[in-house]
N, CA, C and O atoms as CSV, one atom per row, in Angstrom:
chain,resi,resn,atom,element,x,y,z
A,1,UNK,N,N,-28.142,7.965,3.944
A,1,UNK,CA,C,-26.843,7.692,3.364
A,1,UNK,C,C,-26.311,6.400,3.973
A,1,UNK,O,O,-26.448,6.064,5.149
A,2,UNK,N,N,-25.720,5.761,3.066
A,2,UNK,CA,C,-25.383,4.030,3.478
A,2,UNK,C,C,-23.727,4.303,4.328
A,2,UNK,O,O,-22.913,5.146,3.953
A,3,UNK,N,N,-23.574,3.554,5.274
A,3,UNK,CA,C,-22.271,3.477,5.469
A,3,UNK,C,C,-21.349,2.875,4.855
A,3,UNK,O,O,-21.781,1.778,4.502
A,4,UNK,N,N,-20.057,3.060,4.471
A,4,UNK,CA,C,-19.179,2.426,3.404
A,4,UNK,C,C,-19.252,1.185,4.073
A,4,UNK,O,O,-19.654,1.217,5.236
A,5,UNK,N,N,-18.803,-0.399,3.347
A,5,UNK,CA,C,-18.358,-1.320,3.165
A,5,UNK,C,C,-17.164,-0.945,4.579
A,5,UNK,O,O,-17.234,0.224,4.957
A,6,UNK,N,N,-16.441,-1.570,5.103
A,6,UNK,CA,C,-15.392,-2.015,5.887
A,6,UNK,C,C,-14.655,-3.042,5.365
A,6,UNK,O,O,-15.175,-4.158,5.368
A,7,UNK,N,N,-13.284,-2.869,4.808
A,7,UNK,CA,C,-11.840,-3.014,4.223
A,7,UNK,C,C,-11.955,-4.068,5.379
A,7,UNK,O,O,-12.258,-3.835,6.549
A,8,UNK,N,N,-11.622,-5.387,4.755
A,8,UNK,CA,C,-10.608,-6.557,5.552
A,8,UNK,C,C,-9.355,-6.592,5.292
A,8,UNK,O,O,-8.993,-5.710,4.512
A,9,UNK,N,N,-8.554,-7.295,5.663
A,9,UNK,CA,C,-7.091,-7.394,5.151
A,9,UNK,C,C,-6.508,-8.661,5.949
A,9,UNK,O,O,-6.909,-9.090,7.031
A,10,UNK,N,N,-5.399,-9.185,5.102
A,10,UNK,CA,C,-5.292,-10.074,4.997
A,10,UNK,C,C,-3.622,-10.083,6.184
A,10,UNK,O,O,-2.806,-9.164,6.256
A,11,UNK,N,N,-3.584,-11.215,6.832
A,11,UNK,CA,C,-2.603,-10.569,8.028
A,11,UNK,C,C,-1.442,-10.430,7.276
A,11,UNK,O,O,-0.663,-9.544,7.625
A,12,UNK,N,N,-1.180,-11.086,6.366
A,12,UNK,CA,C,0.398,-10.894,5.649
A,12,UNK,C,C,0.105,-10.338,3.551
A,12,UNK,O,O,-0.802,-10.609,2.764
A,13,UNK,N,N,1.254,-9.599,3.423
A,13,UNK,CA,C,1.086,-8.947,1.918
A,13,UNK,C,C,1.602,-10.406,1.350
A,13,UNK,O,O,2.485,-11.201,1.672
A,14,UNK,N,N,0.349,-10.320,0.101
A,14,UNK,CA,C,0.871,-11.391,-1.031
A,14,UNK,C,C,1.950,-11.473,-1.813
A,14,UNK,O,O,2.213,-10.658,-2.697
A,15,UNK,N,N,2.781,-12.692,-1.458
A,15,UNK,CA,C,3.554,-12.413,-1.937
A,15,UNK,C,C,4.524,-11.968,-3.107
A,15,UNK,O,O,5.744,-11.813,-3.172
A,16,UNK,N,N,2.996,-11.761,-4.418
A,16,UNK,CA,C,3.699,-10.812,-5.485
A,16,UNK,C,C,3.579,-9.692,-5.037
A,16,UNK,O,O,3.639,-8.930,-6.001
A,17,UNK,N,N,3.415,-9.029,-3.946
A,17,UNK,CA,C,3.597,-7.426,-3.634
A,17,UNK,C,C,5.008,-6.866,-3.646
A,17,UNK,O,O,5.304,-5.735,-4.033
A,18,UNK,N,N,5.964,-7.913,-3.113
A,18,UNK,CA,C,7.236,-7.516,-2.836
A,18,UNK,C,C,7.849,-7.478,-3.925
A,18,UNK,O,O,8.893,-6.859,-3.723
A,19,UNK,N,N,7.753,-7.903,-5.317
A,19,UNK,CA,C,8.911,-8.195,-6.059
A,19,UNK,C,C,8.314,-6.339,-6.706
A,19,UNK,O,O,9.109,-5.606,-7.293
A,20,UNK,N,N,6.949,-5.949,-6.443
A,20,UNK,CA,C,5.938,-4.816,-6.970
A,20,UNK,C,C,6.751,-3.626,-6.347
A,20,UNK,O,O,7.261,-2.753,-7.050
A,21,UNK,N,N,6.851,-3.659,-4.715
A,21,UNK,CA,C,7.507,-2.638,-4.216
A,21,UNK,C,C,8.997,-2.741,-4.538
A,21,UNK,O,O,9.515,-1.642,-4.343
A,22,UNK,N,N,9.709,-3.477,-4.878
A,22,UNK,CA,C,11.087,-3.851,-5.373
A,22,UNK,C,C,11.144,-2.891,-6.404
A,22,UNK,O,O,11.959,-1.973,-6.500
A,23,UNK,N,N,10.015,-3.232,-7.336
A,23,UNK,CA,C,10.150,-2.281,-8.917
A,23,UNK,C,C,10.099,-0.936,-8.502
A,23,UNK,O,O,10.784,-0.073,-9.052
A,24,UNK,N,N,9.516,-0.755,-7.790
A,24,UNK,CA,C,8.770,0.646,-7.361
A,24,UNK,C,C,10.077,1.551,-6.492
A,24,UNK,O,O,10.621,2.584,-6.882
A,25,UNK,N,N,10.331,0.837,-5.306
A,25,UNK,CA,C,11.404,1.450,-4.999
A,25,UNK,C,C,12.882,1.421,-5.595
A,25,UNK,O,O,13.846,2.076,-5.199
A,26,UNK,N,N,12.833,0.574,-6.560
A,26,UNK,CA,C,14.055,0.868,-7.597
A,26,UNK,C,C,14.091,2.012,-8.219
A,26,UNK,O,O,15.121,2.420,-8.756
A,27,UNK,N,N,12.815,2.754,-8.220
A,27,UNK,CA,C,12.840,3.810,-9.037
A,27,UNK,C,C,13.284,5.297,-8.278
A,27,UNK,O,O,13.605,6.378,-8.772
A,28,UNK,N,N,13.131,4.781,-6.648
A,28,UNK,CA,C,13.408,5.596,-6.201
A,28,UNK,C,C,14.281,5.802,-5.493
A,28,UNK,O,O,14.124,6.807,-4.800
A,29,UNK,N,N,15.862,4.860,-5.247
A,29,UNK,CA,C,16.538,4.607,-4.635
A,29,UNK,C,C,17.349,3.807,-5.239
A,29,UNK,O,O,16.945,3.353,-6.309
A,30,UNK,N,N,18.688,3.400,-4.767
A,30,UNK,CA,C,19.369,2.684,-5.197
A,30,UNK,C,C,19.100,1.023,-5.356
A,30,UNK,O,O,18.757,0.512,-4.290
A,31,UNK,N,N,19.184,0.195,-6.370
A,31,UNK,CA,C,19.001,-0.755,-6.373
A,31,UNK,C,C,19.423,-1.903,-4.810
A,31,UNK,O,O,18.710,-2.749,-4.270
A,32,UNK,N,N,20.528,-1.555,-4.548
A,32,UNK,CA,C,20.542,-1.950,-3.107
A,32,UNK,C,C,19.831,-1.300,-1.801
A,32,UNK,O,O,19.602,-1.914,-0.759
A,33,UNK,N,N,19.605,-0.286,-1.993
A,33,UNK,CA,C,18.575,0.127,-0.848
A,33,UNK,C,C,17.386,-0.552,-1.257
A,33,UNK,O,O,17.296,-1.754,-1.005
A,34,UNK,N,N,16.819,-0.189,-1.620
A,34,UNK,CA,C,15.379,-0.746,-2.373
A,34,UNK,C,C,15.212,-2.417,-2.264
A,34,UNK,O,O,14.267,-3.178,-2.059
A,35,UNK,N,N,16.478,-2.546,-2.483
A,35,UNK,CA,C,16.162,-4.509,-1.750
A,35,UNK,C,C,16.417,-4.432,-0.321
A,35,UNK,O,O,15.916,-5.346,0.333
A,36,UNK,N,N,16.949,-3.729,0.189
A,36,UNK,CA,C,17.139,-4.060,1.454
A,36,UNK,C,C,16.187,-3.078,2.458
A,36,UNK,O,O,16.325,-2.995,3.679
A,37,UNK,N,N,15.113,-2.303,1.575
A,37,UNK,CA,C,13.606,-2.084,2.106
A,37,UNK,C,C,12.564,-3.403,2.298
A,37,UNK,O,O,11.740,-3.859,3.090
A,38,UNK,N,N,13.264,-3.706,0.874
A,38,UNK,CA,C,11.858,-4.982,0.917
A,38,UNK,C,C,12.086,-6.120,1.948
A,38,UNK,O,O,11.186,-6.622,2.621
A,39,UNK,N,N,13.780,-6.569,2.005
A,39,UNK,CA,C,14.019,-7.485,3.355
A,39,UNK,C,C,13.509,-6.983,4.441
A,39,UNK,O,O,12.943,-7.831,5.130
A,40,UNK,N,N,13.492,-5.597,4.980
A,40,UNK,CA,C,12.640,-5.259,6.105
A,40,UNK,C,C,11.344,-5.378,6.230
A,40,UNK,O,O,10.694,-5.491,7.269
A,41,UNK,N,N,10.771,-5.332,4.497
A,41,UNK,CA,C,9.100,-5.385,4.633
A,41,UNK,C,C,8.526,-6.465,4.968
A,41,UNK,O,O,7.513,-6.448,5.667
A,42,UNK,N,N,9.117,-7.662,4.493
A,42,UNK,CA,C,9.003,-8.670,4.677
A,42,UNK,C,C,8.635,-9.276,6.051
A,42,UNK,O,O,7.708,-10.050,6.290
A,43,UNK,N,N,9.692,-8.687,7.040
A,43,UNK,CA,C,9.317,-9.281,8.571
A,43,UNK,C,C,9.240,-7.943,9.237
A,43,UNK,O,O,9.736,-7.792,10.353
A,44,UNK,N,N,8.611,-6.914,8.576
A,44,UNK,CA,C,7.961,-5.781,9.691
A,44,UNK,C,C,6.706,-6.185,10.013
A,44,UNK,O,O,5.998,-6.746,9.176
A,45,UNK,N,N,6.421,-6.016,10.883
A,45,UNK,CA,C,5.028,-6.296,11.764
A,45,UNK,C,C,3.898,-5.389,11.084
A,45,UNK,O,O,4.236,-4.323,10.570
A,46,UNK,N,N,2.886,-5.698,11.077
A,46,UNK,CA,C,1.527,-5.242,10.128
A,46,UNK,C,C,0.891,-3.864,12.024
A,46,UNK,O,O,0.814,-3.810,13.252
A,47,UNK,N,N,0.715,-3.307,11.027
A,47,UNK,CA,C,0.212,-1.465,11.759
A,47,UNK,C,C,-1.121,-1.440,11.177
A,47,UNK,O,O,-1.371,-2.074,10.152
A,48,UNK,N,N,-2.011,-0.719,11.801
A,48,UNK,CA,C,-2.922,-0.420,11.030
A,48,UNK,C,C,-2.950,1.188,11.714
A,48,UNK,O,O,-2.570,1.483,12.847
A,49,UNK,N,N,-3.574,2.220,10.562
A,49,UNK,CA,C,-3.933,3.712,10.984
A,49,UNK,C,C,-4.844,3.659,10.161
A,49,UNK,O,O,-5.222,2.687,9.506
A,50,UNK,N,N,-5.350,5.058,10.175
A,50,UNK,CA,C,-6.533,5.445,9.612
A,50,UNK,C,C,-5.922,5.965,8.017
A,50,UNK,O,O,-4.829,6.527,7.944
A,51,UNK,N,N,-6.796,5.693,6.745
A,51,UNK,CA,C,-6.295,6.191,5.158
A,51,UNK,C,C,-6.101,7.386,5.387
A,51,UNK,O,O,-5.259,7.960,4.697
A,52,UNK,N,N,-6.700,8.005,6.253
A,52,UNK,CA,C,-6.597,9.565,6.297
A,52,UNK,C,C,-4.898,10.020,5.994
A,52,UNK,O,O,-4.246,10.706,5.206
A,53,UNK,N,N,-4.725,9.242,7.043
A,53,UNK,CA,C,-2.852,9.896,7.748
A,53,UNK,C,C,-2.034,9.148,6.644
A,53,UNK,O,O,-0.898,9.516,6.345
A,54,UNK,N,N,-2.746,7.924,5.961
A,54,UNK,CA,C,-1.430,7.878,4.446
A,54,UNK,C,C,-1.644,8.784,3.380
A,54,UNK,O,O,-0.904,8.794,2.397
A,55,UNK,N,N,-2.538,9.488,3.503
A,55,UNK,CA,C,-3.037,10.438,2.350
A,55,UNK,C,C,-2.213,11.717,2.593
A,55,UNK,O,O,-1.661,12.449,1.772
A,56,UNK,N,N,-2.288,11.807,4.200
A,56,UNK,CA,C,-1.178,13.471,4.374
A,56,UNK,C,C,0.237,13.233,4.353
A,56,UNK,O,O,1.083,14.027,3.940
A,57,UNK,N,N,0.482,11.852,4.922
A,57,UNK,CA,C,2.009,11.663,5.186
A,57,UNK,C,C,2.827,11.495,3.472
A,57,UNK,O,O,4.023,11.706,3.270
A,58,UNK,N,N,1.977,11.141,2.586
A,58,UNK,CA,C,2.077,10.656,1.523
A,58,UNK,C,C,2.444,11.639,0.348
A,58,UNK,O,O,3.297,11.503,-0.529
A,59,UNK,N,N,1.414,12.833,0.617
A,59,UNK,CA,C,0.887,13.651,-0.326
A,59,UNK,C,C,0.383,13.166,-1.344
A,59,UNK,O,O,0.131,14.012,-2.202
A,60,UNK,N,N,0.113,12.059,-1.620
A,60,UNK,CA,C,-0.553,11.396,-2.764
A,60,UNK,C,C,-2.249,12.214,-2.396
A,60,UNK,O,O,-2.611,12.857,-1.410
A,61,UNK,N,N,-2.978,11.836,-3.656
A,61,UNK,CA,C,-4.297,12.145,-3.815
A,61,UNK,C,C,-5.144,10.776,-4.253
A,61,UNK,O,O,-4.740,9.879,-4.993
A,62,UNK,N,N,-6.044,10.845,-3.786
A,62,UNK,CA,C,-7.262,9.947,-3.723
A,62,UNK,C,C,-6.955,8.943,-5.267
A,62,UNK,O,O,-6.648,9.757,-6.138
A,63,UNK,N,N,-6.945,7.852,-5.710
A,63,UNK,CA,C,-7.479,7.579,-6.676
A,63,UNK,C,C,-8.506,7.430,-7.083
A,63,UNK,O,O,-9.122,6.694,-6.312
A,64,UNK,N,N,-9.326,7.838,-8.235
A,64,UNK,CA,C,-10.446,7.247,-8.884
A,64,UNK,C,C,-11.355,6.224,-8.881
A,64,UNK,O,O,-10.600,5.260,-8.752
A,65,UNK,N,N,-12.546,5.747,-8.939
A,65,UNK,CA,C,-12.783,4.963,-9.249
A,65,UNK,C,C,-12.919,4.319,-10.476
A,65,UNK,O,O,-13.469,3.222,-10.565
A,66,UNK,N,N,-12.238,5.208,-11.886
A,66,UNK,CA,C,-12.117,4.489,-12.620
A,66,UNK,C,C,-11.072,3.769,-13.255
A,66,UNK,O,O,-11.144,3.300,-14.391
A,67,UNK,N,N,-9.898,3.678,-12.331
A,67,UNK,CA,C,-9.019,3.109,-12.495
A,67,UNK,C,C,-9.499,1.484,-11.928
A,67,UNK,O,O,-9.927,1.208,-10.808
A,68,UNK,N,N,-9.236,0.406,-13.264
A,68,UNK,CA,C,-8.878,-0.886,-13.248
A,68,UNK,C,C,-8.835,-1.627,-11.932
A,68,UNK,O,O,-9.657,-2.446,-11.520
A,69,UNK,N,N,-7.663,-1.171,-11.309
A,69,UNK,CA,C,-7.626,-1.899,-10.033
A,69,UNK,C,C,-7.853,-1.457,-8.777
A,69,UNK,O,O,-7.686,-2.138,-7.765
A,70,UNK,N,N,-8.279,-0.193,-8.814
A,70,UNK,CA,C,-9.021,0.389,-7.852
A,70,UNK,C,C,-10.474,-0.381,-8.127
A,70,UNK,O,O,-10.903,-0.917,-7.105
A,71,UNK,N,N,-11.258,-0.532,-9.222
A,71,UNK,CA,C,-12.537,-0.891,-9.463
A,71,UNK,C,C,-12.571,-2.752,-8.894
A,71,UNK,O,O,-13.543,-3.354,-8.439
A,72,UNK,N,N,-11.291,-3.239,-9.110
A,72,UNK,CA,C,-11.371,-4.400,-8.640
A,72,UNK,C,C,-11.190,-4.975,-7.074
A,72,UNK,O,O,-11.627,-6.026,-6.604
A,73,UNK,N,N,-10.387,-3.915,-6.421
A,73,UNK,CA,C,-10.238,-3.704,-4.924
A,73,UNK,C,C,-11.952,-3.488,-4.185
A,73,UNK,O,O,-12.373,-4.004,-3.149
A,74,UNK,N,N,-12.487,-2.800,-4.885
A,74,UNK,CA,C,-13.560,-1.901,-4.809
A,74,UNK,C,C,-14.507,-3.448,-4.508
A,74,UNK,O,O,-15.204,-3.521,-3.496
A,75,UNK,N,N,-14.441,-4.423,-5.333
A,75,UNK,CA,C,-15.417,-5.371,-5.890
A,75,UNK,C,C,-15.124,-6.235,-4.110
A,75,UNK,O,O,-15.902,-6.489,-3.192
A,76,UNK,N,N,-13.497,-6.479,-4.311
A,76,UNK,CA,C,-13.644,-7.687,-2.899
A,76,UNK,C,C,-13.917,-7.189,-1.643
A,76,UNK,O,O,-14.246,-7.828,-0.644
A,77,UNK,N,N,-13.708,-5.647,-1.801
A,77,UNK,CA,C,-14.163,-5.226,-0.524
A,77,UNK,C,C,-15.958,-5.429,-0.290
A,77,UNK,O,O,-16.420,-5.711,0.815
A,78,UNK,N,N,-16.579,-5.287,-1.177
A,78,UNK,CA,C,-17.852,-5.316,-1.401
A,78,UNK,C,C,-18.214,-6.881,-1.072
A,78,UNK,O,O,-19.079,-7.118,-0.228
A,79,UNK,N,N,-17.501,-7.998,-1.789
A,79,UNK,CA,C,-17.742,-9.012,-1.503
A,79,UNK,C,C,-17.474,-9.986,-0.105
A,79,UNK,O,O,-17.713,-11.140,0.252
A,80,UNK,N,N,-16.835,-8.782,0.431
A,80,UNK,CA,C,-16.576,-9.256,1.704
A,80,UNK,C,C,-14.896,-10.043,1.627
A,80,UNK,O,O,-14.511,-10.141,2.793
A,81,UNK,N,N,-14.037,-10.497,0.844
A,81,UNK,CA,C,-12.776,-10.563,0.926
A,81,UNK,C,C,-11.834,-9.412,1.677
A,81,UNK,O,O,-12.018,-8.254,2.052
A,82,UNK,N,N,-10.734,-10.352,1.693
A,82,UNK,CA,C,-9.547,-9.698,2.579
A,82,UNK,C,C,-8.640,-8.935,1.431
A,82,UNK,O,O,-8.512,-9.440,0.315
A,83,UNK,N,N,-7.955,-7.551,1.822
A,83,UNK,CA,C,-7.252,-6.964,0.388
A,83,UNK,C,C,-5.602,-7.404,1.237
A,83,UNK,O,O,-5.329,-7.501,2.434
A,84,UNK,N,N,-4.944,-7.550,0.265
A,84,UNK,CA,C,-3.449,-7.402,1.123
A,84,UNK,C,C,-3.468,-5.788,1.797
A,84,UNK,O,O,-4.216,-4.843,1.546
A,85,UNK,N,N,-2.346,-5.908,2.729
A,85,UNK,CA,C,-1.808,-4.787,3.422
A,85,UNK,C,C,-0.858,-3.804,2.466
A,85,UNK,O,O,0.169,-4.172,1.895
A,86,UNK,N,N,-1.320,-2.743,2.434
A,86,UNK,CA,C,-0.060,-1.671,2.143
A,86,UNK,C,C,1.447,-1.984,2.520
A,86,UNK,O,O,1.724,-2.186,3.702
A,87,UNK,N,N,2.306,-2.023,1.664
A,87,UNK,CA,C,3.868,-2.033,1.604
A,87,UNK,C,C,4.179,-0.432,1.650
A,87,UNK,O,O,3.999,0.266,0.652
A,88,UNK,N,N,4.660,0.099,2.892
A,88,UNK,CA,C,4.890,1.547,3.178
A,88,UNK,C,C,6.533,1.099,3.624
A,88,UNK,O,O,7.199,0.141,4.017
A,89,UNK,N,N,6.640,2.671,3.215
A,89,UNK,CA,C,8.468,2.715,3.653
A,89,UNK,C,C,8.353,4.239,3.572
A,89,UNK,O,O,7.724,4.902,2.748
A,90,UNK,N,N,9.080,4.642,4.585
A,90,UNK,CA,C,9.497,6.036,5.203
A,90,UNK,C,C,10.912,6.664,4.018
A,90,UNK,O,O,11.827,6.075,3.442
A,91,UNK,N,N,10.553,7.845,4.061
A,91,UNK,CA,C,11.801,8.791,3.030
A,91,UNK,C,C,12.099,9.685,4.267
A,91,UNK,O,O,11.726,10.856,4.198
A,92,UNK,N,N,12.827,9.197,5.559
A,92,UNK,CA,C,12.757,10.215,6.226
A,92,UNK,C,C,13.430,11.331,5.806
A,92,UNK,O,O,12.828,12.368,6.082
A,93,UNK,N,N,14.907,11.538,4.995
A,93,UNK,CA,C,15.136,12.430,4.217
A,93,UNK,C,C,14.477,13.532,3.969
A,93,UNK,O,O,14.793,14.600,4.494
A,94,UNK,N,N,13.218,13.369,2.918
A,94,UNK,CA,C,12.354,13.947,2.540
A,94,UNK,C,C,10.807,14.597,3.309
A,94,UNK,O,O,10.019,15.526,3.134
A,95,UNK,N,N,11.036,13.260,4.373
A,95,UNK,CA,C,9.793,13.321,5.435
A,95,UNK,C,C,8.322,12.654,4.389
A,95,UNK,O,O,7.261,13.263,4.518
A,96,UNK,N,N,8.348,11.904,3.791
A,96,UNK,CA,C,7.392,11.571,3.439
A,96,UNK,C,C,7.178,9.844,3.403
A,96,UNK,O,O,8.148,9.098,3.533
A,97,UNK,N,N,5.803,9.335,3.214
A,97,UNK,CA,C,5.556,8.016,3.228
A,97,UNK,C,C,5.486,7.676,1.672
A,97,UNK,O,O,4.766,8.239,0.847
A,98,UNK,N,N,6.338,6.691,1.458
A,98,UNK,CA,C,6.222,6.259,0.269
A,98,UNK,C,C,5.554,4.635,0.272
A,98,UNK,O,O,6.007,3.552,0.644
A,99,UNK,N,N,4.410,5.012,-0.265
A,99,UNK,CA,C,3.760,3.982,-0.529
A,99,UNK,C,C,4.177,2.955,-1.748
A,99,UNK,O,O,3.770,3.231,-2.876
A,100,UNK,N,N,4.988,1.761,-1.543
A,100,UNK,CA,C,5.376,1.081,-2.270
A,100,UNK,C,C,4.977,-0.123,-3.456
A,100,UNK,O,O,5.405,-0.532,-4.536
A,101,UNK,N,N,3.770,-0.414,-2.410
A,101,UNK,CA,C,2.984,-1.482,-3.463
A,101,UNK,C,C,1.634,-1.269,-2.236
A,101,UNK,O,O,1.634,-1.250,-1.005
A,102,UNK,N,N,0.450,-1.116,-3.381
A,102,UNK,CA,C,-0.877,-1.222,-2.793
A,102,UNK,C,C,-1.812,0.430,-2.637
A,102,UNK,O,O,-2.805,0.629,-1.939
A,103,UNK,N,N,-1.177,1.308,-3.427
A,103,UNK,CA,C,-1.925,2.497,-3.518
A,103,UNK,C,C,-3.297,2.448,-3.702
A,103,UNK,O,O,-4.177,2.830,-2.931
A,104,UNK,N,N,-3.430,1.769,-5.172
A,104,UNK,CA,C,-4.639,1.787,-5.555
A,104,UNK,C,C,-5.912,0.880,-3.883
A,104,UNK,O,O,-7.067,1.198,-3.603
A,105,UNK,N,N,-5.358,0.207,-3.454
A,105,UNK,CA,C,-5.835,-0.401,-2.401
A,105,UNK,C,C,-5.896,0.836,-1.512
A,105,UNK,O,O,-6.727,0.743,-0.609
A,106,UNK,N,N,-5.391,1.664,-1.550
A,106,UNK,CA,C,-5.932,2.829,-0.253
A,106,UNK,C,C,-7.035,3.587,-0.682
A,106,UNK,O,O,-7.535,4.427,0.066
């Protein structure tokens, strides 16, 4: 059995990610919270953990590989490119990680 490929990443999210998590957390928050997530995302410092712990903190489930941009994530990891970083933001409320822009990348 082959060992997977190893995920690079790129030290800072591109910057169409933010206007992505903007949309995203608009949906889940007030239009002013939700911008004033992304001003924090912007100059929060890059973390790395294991996919495991965004998968539980998340409750999200695995995507496919036949989703579009999972299949294209799939390609630069293979080719040896860098993917942007996950845009995460905490619901402590709720206790969960809301993954804002870059799912399909997990």
């Amino acid at each position: 059995m082959s060992k997977p490929d190893k995920s690079k990443w790129l030290s800072d999210a591109v910057e169409h990610d933010y206007p992505a998590a903007q949309a995203y957390l608009s949906l889940v928050y007030p239009e002013s919270k939700a911008a004033a997530q992304v001003k924090q995302l912007k100059s929060a410092p890059i973390t790395e953990f294991k996919s495991k712990s965004f998968f539980r903190a998340s409750s999200l489930a695995l995507l496919g590989g036949g989703y579009s941009h999972v299949q294209k994530d799939q390609h630069r990891i293979q080719s040896g490119l860098e993917l942007s970083p996950l845009l995460l933001a905490r619901d402590s409320i709720n206790g969960k990680l809301i993954i804002a822009d870059g799912y399909q990348r997990l």
